[in-house]
C-alpha positions, 0 to 999 in steps of 0.5 A: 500500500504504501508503495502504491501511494508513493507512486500516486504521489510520485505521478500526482508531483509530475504533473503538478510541476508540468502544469505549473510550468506551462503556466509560469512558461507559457508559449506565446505567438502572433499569427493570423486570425483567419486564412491569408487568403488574399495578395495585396499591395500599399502604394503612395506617391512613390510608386509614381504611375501604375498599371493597374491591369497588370497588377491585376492580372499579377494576382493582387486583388487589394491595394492600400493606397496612402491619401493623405498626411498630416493635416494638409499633405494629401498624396499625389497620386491618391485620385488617379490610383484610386480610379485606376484601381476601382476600374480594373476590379481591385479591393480598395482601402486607404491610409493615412500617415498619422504626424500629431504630437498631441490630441488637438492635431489628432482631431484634425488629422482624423477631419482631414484624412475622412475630408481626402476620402469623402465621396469615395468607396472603401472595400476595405477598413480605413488604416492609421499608420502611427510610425514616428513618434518625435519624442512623445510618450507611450502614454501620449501616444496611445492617447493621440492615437485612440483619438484619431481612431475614434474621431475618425470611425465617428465622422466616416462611420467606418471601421478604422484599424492599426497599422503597425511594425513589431516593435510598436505593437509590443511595446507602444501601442496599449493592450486597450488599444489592440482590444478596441482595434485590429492589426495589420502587421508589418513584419519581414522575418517570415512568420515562422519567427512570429513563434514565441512572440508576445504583442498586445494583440494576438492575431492580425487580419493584414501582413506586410511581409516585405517593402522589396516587392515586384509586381507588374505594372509597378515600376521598383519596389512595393510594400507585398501584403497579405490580408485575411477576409476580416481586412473588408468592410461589410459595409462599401457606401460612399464616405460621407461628406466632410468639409477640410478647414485647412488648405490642401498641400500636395505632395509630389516627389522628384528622384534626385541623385547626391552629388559629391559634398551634399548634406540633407540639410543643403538638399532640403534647403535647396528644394523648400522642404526638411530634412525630416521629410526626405528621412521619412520618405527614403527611410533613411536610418542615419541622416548624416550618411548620405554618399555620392550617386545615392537616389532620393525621393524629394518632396516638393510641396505644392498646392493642388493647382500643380496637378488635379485629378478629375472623377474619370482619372484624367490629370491636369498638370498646371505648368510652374515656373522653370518647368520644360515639357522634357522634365514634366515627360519624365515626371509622368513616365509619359514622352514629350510627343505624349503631351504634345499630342493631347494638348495640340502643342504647336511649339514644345519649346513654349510654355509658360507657367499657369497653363493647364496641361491634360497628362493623362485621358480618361480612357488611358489606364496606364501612363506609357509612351504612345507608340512611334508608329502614331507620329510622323516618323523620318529615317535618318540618312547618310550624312544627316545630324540632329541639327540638320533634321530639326532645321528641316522639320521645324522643331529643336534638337532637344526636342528630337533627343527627348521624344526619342529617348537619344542618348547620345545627341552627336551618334545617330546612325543612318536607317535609324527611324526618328519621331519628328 
């Protein structure tokens, strides 16, 4: 008998011990709250022009696309990508980079992000994207941050969710928050490393899974996402209207290549805008290494007389001073004989600042050269020279360069067929 209880007491030990170490030990992990089931993008004012027929038909079937930030930067691109992606089938839903450094800029960050938005369709929950802090808090920024979601589900009656990287939703956003709201994390590890992990949250509906993405129709890198079916909306009426009290500022970007002897400081100087923003925009990690042939993304502001966007996905490119027809070419990823063409240019050397330029037609999805074969064409013959040619047709030799992308000005070759 008494070897029979010591035994009981023996196995009773075991599993008392094995109990309590599950619990004092127990094994945490981050995973989705349903199947991924669907292939996703998040795109701004980077990404530039998009083809979204091909993206489509690369398998994405939800693009986020980024509207606005702060309280009066609405991105560039945000109407034509929000046409172009309606147009060809695509779920849609929209972001808004969150800059507040206290509630009152929290309220007016939510008025301005449903104002960029309202009239429009979501298929998907509306996204507050909290990344940089500038000194705030925790306990700050869990506050601006529950006021910009309350404030704006209040004025869209949408579901609004958070957008956030691991760190952030271990250690900043509150336990409150991820009760109250769901997560799309952005995590690049593979999600066999998210094993073991302990967030406030314990399921996300999106997954960012890297910024290195390629898809057709999408010229560079694009955030690739996956999504689970809880990302949609059960409800895909218009935003209500609301009105914006601060004047709209544009942001448009333009590529520029550091020169030997360049700082941010001179960069940002140079081009009316901070530092700060080409740190954000290029995710630059050290502000102070920067080195000769590197390429960033400028942020020019302007208002919204630069570029408006019409409800068909039309663009209308009002002129600035200093701007040529070759340099406005490059910025739409369009040629020179594009804009000539839709705009019944007689003399591409000649425009003047506030003259209204048509970019895109509604009936263009995409924005690429018009084919050669829709112009006049010349075949260059023995002993011709750019100069020549332009002498005999009119135009410049610039003009001859840019519409038919020439390299080299001074190597033409005769049988060579020239846009004129």
């Amino acid at each position: 008998m008494y070897k029979k209880i010591k035994k009981a007491m023996l196995i009773f030990s075991i599993i008392f011990t094995f109990v309590f170490w599950i619990n004092v030990n127990p094994t945490y992990a981050i995973t989705p709250i349903s199947n991924l089931s669907y292939q996703g993008i998040d795109v701004s004012n980077w990404q530039g022009h998009i083809d979204y027929r091909q993206v489509r038909e690369s398998g994405i079937e939800v693009v986020y696309i980024k509207s606005s930030q702060g309280s009066n930067i609405k991105d560039a691109y945000f109407d034509i990508n929000y046409e172009n992606a309606k147009a060809n089938g695509l779920k849609v839903g929209f972001y808004h980079f969150v800059t507040a450094t206290n509630t009152e800029q929290a309220q007016q960050e939510a008025r301005f992000f449903a104002s960029v938005i309202s009239g429009k369709s979501p298929d998907c929950k509306l996204v507050m994207d909290y990344e940089v802090f500038g000194g705030v808090s925790i306990e700050e920024s869990n506050e601006i941050a529950r006021v910009f979601l309350e404030e704006t589900k209040r004025l869209t009656n949408k579901e609004v969710i958070i957008y956030s990287d691991l760190s952030n939703a271990q250690s900043r956003f509150s336990r409150e928050l991820a009760e109250n709201y769901q997560l799309w994390l952005a995590y690049y590890s593979g999600t066999e490393r998210l094993e073991g992990i302990r967030t406030n949250w314990d399921n996300y509906i999106g997954l960012q899974y890297t910024d290195r993405g390629r898809v057709n129709g999408i010229s560079g890198a694009v955030d690739r996402d996956s999504f689970t079916q809880e990302i949609f909306l059960d409800e895909t009426s218009q935003v209500p209207q609301i009105e914006n009290p601060e004047p709209i500022t544009n942001t448009q970007t333009i590529s520029y290549t550091v020169q030997r002897g360049d700082t941010l400081f001179a960069i940002a100087r140079r081009y009316g805008t901070t530092v700060d923003e080409i740190v954000n925009i290029n995710s630059i990690a050290n502000p102070n290494l920067i080195y000769p042939g590197e390429v960033l993304r400028i942020p020019t502001n302007s208002t919204t007389q630069g570029e408006e966007t019409r409800g068909t996905g039309d663009i209308i490119y009002t002129v600035q001073r200093g701007d040529t027809l070759s340099k406005i070419a490059r910025e739409y990823n369009v040629s020179v004989a594009h804009i000539v063409e839709l705009n019944d240019i007689s003399n591409p050397n000649l425009i003047y600042p506030g003259e209204k330029l048509r970019i895109t037609e509604s009936n263009i999805q995409t924005l690429s050269p018009i084919p050669k074969n829709s112009y006049s064409t010349y075949t260059v013959q023995r002993g011709d020279n750019l100069s020549r040619i332009a002498r005999r047709f009119g135009v410049t030799v610039n003009y001859l360069v840019s519409v038919n992308n020439i390299q080299n000005p001074n190597l033409i070759f005769p049988g060579q067929i020239l846009i004129v």
